[in-house]
C-alpha positions as CSV (number, residue, x, y, z in Angstrom):
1,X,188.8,188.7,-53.1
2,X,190.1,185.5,-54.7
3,X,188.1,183.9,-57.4
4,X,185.7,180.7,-56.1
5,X,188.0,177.8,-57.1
6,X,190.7,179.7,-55.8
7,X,189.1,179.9,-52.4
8,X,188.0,176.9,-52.3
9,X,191.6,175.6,-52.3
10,X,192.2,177.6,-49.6
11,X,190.4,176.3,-46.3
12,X,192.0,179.1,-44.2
13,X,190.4,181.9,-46.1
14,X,187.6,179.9,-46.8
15,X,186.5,179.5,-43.0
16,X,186.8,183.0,-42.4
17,X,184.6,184.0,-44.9
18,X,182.0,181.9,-43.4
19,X,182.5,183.1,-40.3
20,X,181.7,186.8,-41.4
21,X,178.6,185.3,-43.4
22,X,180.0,186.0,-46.7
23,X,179.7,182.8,-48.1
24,X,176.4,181.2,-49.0
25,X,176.8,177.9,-47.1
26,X,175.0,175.4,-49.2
27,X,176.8,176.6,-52.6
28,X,180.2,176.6,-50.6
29,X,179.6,172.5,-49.3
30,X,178.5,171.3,-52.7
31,X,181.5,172.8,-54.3
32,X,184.3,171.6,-51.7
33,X,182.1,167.9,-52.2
34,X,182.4,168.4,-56.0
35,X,186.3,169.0,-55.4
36,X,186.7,166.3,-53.0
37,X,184.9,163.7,-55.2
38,X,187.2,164.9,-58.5
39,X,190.2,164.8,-56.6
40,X,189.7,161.3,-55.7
41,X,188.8,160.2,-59.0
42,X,191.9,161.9,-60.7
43,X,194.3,160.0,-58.1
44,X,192.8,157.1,-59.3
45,X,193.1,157.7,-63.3
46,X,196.7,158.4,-62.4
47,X,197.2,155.0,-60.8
48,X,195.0,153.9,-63.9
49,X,197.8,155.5,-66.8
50,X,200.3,153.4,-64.8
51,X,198.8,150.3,-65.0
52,X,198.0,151.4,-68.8
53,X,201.9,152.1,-69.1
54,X,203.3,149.0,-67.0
55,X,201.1,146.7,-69.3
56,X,201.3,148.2,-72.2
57,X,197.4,148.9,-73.3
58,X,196.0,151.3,-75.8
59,X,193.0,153.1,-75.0
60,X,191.4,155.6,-76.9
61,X,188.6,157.5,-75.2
62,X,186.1,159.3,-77.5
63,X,184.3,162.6,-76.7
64,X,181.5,163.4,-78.6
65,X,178.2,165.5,-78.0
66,X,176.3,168.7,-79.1
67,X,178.3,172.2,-78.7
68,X,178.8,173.6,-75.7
69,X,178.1,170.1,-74.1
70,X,181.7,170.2,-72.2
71,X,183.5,168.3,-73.9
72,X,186.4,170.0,-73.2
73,X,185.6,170.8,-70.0
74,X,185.4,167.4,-69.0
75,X,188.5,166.4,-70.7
76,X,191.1,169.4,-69.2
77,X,189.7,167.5,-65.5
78,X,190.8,164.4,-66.9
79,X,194.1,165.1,-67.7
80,X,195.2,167.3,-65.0
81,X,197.3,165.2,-63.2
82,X,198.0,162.6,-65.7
83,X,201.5,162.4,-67.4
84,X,201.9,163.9,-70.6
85,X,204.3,162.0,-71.9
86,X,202.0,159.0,-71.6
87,X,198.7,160.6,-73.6
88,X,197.3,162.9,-76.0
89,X,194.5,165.1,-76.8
90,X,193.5,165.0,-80.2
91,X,190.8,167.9,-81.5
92,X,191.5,167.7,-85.2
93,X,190.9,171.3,-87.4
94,X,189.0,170.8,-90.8
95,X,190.5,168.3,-93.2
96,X,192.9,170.5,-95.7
97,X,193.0,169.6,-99.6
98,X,195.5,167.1,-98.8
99,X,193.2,165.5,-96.2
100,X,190.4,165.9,-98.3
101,X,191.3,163.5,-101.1
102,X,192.4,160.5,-98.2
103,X,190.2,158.0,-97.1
104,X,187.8,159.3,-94.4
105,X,188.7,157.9,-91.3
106,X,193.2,158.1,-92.8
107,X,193.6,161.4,-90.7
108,X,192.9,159.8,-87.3
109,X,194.4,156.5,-88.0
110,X,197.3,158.7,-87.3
111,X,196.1,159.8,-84.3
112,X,195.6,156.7,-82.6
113,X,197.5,155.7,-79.0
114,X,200.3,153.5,-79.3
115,X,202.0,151.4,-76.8
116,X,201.1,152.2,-72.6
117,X,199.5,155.8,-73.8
118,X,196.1,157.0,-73.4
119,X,194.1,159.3,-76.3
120,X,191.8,161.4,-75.7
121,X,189.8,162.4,-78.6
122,X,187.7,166.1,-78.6
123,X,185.6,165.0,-81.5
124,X,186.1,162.0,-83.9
125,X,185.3,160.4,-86.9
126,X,181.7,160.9,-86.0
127,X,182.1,164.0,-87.4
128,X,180.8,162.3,-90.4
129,X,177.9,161.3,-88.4
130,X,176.6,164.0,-87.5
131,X,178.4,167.8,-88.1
132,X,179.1,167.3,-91.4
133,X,176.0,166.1,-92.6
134,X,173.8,168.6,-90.5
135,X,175.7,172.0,-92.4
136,X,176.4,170.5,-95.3
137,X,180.3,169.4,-95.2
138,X,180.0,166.2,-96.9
139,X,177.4,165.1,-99.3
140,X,175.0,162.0,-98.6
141,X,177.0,159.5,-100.5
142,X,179.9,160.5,-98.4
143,X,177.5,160.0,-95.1
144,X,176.1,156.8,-96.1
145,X,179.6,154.8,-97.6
146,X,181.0,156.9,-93.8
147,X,177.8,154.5,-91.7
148,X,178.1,151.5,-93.5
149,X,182.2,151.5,-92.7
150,X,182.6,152.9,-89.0
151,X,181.4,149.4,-87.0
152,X,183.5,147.8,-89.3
153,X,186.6,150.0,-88.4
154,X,186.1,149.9,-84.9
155,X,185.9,146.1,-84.8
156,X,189.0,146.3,-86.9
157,X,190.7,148.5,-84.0
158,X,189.1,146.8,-81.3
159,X,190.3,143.4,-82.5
160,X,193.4,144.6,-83.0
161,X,193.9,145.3,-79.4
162,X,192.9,149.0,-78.4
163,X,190.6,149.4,-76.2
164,X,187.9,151.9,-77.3
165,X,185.4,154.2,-75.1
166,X,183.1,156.3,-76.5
167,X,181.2,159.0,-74.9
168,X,177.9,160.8,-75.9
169,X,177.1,164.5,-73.7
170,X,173.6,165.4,-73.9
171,X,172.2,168.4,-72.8
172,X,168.6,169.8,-73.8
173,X,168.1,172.9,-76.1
174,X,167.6,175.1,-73.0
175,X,171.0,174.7,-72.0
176,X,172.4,174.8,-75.1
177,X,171.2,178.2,-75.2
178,X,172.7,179.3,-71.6
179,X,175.7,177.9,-72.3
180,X,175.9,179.8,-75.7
181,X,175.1,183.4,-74.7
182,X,177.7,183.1,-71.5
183,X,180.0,182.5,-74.4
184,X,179.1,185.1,-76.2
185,X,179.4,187.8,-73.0
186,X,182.4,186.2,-71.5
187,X,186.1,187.5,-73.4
188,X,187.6,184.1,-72.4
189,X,185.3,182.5,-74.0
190,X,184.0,184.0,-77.3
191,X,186.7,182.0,-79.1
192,X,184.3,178.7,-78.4
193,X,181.8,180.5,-81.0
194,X,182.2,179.5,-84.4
195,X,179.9,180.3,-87.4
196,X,178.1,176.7,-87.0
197,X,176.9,177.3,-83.3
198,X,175.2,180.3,-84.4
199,X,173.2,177.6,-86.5
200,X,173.1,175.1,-83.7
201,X,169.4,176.2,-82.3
202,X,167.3,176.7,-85.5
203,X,168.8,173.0,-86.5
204,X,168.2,171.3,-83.4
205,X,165.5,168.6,-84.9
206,X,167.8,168.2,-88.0
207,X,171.0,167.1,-85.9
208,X,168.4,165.1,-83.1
209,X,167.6,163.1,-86.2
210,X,171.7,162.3,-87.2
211,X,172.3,162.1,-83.3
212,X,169.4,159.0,-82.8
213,X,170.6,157.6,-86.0
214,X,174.7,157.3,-85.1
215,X,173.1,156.5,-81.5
216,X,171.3,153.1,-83.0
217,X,173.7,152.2,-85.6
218,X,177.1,152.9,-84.3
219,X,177.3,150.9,-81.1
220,X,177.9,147.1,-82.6
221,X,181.6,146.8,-81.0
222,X,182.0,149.8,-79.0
223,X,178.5,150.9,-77.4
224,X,177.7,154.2,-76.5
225,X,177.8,156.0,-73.0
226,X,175.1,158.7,-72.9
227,X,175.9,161.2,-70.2
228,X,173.6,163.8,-69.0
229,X,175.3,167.0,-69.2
230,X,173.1,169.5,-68.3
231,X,175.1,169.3,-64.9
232,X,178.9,170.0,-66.1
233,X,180.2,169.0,-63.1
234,X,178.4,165.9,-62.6
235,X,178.8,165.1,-66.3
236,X,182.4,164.7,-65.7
237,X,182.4,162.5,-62.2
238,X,180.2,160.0,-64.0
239,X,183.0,160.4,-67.0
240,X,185.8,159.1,-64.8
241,X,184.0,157.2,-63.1
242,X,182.9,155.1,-66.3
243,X,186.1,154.9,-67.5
244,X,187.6,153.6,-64.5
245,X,184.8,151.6,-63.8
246,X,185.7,149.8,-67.1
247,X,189.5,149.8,-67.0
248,X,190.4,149.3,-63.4
């Protein structure tokens, strides 16, 4: 039998399973509603890059949130039908030696969109905000000179003429947990693990604390969106719709 998305995409089959009672009706409607509503929104973000393109805007799109919040999730549905050669995805590794020695926010200067292209960024500079200083990658100093810069830097962008969106996906610490062990017994997906998430749990409070303090402080030019993300699939409808919502 094919897979659910699969089927879903397939009308034909899909009736005749439901004529044989194979299907569980209700589950088989929300999906086919959760398709429809996605496809519409991703024929509008590609008449969206081409406005972007014809007029020559730069937009970068920020994608921040706890692990396994869908960041990526949300991102692969954004870019589906866009055109690559008019944006990016950006998820940056650790900082090499090199890297290390630069001014914080150096490396993703370089990443930034240039003329008519969109960038979407899987993790950002608030890094600094909260990862690092949760396990211990950069030292207080470091976190402190990194808050009393970033508002700065993004009015510098901003004013400069990119247009800058920044997302927050929340999800409670029940979820977090789901989301982790299907990880963990799912082969194309125990890459997503990494020696921090094992750690995410028992430091829940500790990175709440960092995540209400970049919340408050970090929203003077470019606020916040806070997305429930409990839902994956509503998380990323209210994404595109947010982002078209403010660039339309």
């Amino acid at each position: 039998m094919m897979n659910l998305k699969e089927l879903l995409r397939n009308r034909k089959a899909l009736k005749k399973l439901l004529a044989n009672g194979d299907v569980e009706l209700r589950k088989i409607e929300r999906e086919l509603n959760y398709f429809d509503d996605l496809e519409k929104l991703q024929i509008r973000l590609v008449q969206l890059q081409q406005k972007i393109v014809a007029e020559g805007k730069r937009v970068a799109i920020l994608f921040e949130g706890r692990d396994s919040s869908g960041k990526g999730g949300t991102i692969r549905r954004f870019i589906e039908h866009l055109n690559p050669r008019e944006m990016r995805v950006v998820a940056l590794t650790k900082p090499n030696d090199k890297e290390l020695g630069q001014w914080y926010f150096q490396r993703y200067i370089k990443q930034l969109p240039n003329k008519g292209e969109i960038v979407f960024f899987d993790r950002s500079w608030y890094n600094r905000a909260v990862v690092e200083p949760v396990n211990g990658f950069c030292t207080m100093d470091q976190y402190n000179h990194f808050m009393g810069q970033v508002n700065d830097f993004e009015r510098m962008l901003i004013d400069d003429g990119i247009v800058l969106l920044k997302f927050w996906l929340e999800i409670d610490k029940e979820e977090q947990i789901k989301r982790f062990n299907a990880r963990e017994n799912d082969p194309l997906k125990r890459w997503k693990l990494s020696p921090i998430d094992n750690q995410a749990i028992d430091l829940w409070p500790i990175y709440s604390r960092y995540i209400g303090s970049m919340l408050q402080t970090t929203n003077e030019y470019s606020s916040w969106n806070i997305i429930n993300a409990n839902t994956k699939k509503t998380a990323r409808l209210e994404c595109m719709e947010k982002v078209l919502s403010m660039l339309e």
